[in-house]
C-alpha positions, 0 to 999 in steps of 0.5 A: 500500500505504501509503494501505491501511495508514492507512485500516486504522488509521483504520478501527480508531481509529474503530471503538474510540472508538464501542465505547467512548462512553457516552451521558450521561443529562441530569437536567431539573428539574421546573418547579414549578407554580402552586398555589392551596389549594382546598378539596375537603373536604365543609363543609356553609354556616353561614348562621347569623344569629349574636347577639353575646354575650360570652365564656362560661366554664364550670366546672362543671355548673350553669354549664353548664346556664344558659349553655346555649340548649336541652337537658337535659344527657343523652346524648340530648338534650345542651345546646346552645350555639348561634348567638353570635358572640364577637369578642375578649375578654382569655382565651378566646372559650369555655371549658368545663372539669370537667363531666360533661354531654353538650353540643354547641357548634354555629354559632358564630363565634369569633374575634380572642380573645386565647387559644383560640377554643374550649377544652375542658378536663378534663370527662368523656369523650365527652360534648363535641361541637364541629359546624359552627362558625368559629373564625378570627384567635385569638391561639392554637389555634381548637379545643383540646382539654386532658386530654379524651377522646373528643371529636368535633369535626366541619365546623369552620373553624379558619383564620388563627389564630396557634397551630394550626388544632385542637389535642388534647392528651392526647386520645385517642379523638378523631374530627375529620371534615370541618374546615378548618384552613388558614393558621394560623401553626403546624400546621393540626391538632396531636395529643399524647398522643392515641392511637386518634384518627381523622382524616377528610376534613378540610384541612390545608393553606397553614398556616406548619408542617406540615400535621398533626402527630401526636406520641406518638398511637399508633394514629390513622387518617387518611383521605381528607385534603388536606394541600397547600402547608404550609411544612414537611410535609404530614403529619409522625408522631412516635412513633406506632406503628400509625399508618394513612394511607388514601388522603390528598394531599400535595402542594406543600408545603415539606419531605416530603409524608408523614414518619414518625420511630419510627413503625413498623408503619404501613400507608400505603394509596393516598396521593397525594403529589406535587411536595413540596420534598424526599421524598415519604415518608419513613419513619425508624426505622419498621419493619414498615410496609406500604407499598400502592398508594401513589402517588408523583410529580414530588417534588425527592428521593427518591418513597418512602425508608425509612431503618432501618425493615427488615421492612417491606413495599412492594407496587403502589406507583407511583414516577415522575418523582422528581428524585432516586431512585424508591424508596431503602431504606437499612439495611432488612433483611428487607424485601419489595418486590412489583410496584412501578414505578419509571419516568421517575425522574431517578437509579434506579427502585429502590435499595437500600443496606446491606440484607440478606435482602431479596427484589424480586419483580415490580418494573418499572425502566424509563426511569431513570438505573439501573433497580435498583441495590444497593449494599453489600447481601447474601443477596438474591434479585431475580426476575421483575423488568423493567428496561428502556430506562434511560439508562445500566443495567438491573440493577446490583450494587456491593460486594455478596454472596450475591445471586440473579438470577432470571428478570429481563429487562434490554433495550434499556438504553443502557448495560449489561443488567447491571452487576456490580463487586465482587460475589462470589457472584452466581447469575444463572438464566434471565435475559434480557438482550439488546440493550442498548447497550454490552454486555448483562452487564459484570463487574469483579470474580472471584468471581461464580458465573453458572448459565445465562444466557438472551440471546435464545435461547441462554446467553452471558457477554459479557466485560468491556470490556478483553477485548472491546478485546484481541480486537479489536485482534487482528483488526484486526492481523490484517486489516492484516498480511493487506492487506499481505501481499497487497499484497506477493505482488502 
């Protein structure tokens, strides 16, 4: 009878400590790859036999005129500069300021000058084009354009020079397609006060700053731009409201791959960004964005963080194999995320913290930590969201109120289908969660509100991990005091 009894209570110490491990999720850094820049943007060869010629400075239009290898000056035949090599030189390589002429400076090669290689300045608005020239090793910006509006500046090579690639300033109107400004010690393409700017298939990348920066520019539209390997960001926009980015890559570079700071009602579509140090986007005081078919994977931080930029709409974006959290929202009220995965992240697919009013539809959280959590967030409503195979929860809400579960799948998570602590006024409606590891809803609190519950095919509220303990204690009480009870009618 005695040997009985200890294999009983051996029975029960052994039962207890498995109800009561966790698994533990081990967070694998990612292993950064090599990268070499390539460059994919179109640029056409320069095979242009250049004639060496001195520094041209222009300041009006008759200088303009005799400096000038054909052309009338008109909108249909402009003048044209063309074919010099300029090397070195005490100021500019070219200067062009105060005229009102159409021109073009086209196949030129620029380089060593001790300021600007090309410098427009102050002449009447979309009357300058730059096409197809080499700017490189000068002792300031390779292209900048000062106080001029509407320039088009289109298949140059801005590279290794000590300022910026190609620089605009006070600008607006600017389109820039099919450059290259890579290696420069600043930024690869700098915009100020150059609003309604556009910014196509050109590179950005290798360069001692960020990528592109755009300050003060409201209104520009950057599409189909590589911007890789800058030692701070690939694309960093300052105060520029209404900004669109279509279809960009930012990859491997230092800071965050795309970071907006008071730019609100952006619309980022179908960005690549992967493997940067920190965020992948990053938006900061920025709201009423959208956020659409973004793709966001394998950055040291967080994939896609919005910081204080409520009202802002997130949908189709896909967020994985982040170091840190797939998407975060934190201070984001009114905001709305509509079928984004957010799998194979280190921490939590979707986070959201201190965000009211805000409405997930239709998200995946699979293979993370936690595959949605909300922390300190209230009057929220989470429906047709699927959270599954996580390594610890599938749903879990901490410290928030007045939420709404609808219509959510939570299975096979190793821990918990759902996680409630001190959360009052909770609506759970035609959820599944079923076959999750530790127990499918687990709650630490006593004001939660729970309207029919679907596990599998019947409504059931598992109680919380002390209750579960309690009961099975009793049983194996019971089962023992009946072995011996036995033992003793025999």
């Amino acid at each position: 009878m005695r040997r009985n009894g200890k294999f009983v209570v051996l029975l029960w110490v052994v039962l207890f400590l498995g109800s009561v491990t966790e698994q533990s999720s081990q967070q694998t850094p990612i292993e950064r790859k090599e990268f070499s820049v390539q460059n994919t943007v179109a640029n056409k060869a320069i095979t242009q036999n250049y004639t060496v010629h001195d520094p041209i400075t222009v300041t009006n239009d008759n200088q303009l005129a005799a400096v000038a290898n054909s052309g009338e000056g008109t909108s249909s035949n402009p003048y044209i500069i063309s074919g010099w090599n300029i090397t070195g030189g005490n100021n500019y390589g070219i200067y062009i300021g105060g005229t009102t002429n159409h021109f073009i400076i086209k196949e030129c090669r620029i380089e060593k000058s001790n300021s600007h290689g090309i410098l427009i300045h102050s002449i009447v608005a979309r009357t300058a084009q730059i096409i197809d020239n080499i700017c490189v090793n000068n002792g300031e910006q390779g292209i900048y354009i000062y106080h001029t509006e509407a320039v088009t500046i289109i298949n140059n090579t801005c590279n290794e020079n000590m300022g910026y690639g190609i620089g605009l300033h006070n600008a607006m109107g600017s389109k820039l397609f099919t450059n290259i400004a890579n290696n420069n010690q600043r930024m690869g393409i700098n915009l100020y006060r150059s609003e309604d700017s556009t910014i196509s298939n050109n590179s950005g990348s290798s360069n001692n700053a960020d990528g592109i920066n755009i300050d003060t520019s409201e209104s520009s539209t950057l599409t189909t731009n590589i911007f890789n390997n800058n030692t701070k960001s690939g694309i960093n926009i300052f105060n520029s409201g209404s900004t669109r980015l279509v279809n960009n890559t930012c990859k491997f570079n230092s800071n965050t791959g795309i970071y907006l700071y008071q730019s609100g009602g952006a619309n980022l579509t179908s960005n690549i960004v992967k493997e940067n140090q920190r965020e992948g986007i990053f938006l900061v005081l920025s709201p009423s964005s959208l956020l659409l078919k973004n793709t966001c994977t394998e950055n040291f931080e967080t994939g896609l963080f919005l910081w204080s930029s409520g009202f802002s709409t997130l949908t189709n974006n896909s967020v994985y194999k982040n170091i840190k959290t797939g998407i975060a929202l934190r201070g984001c009220s009114s905001s709305t995320l509509t079928n984004n995965k957010g799998y194979n992240n280190s921490n939590t697919g979707i986070f959201l913290y201190a965000c009211s009013s805000s409405h997930l539809d239709a998200n995946h959280g699979n293979s993370n930590r936690v595959g949605i959590s909300l922390i300190y967030s209230e009057t929220t409503t989470l429906e047709n969201n699927i959270c599954n195979n996580n390594l610890g929860v599938g749903i879990a809400l901490t410290n928030s109120s007045e939420l709404t579960l609808n219509n959510n799948t939570c299975k096979n998570n190793a821990e918990y289908g759902i996680y409630l602590e001190n959360s009052t006024l909770v609506t759970l409606l035609n959820n599944v969660f079923s076959d999750n590891g530790i127990q499918d809803i687990y709650t630490m609190m006593y004001n939660t509100t729970t309207t029919p519950l679907i596990k599998k095919s019947e409504d059931f509220l598992y109680s919380s991990p002390p209750v579960i303990f309690a009961i099975s204690l009793l049983i194996y009480i019971l089962i023992y005091l009946g072995i011996l009870h036995f033992r003793k009618r025999n």
